[in-house]
C-alpha positions in Angstrom: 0.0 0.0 0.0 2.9 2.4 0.7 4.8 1.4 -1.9 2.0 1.9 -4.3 1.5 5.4 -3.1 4.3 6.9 -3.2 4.7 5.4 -6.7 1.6 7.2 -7.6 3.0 10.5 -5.9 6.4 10.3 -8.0 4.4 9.8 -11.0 2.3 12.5 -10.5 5.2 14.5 -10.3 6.9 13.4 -12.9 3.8 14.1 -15.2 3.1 17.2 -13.5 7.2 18.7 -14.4 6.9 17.4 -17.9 3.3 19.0 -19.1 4.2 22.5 -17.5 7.6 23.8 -18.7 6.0 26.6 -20.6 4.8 27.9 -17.1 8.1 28.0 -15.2 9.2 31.6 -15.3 13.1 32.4 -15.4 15.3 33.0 -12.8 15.4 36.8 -11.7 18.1 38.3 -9.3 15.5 38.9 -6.8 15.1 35.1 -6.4 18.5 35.2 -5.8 18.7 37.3 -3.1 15.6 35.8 -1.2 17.5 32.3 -2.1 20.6 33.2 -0.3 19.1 35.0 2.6 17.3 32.1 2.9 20.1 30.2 3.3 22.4 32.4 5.7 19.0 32.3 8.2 18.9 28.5 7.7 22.4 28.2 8.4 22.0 31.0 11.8 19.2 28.9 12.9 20.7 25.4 12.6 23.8 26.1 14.0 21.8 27.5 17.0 19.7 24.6 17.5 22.7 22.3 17.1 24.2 24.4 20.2 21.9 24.1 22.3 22.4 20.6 24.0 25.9 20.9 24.8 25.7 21.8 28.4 22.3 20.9 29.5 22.6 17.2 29.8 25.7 17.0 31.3 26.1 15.4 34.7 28.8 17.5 36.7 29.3 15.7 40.1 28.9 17.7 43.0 32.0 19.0 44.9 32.6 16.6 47.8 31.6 17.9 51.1 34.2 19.7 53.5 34.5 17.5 56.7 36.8 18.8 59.0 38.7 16.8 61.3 37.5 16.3 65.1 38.5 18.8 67.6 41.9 17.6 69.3 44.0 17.7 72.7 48.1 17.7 71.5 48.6 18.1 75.4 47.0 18.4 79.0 44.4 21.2 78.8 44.5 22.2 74.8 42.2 21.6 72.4 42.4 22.7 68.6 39.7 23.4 66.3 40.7 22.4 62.7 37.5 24.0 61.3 38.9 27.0 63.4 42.4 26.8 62.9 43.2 27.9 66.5 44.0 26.3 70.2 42.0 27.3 73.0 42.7 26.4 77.1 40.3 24.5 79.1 39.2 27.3 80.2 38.4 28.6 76.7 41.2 31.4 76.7 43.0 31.6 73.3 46.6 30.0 72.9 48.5 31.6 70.1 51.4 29.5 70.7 49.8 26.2 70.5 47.9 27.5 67.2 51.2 29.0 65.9 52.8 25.3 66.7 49.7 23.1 65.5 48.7 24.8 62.6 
């Protein structure tokens, strides 16, 4: 069935191009110009269309999640903060030599 119609469409088409010469008109300047602007926007618009996919469906993995380490004691009554980058007393008084010496 397919076959048979697109047989009949190509004749048709064929007859159609053969019977009809005498009404093709000749090729003006104008066509010309419309043919090539034609074109260039053809050309504009498919090379927009085949730009558009290049970054949307690509996966980027997410950076990996900053764990600091555990708080620490180097010795009797200091404890550093990595996340904090500093040394503290027990009783929470800064220690710039420690810090200085751990980090």
């Amino acid at each position: 069935m397919r076959g048979t119609l697109a047989r009949l469409a190509l004749a048709g088409a064929l007859a159609l191009s053969m019977t009809a010469p005498g009404l093709a008109r000749h090729w003006h300047s104008d066509d010309t110009a419309a043919l090539v602007g034609g074109l260039v926007l053809g050309g504009i618009a498919a090379a927009a269309i085949s730009h558009d996919h290049h970054h949307r469906d690509q996966y980027i993995p997410p950076a990996p999640a900053y764990q600091p380490a555990a708080p620490f004691s180097p010795a009797r009554g200091v404890v550093c903060y990595p996340r904090e980058g500093a040394c503290y007393d027990n009783d929470g008084d800064f220690l710039p030599s420690w810090t200085h010496r751990v980090f």
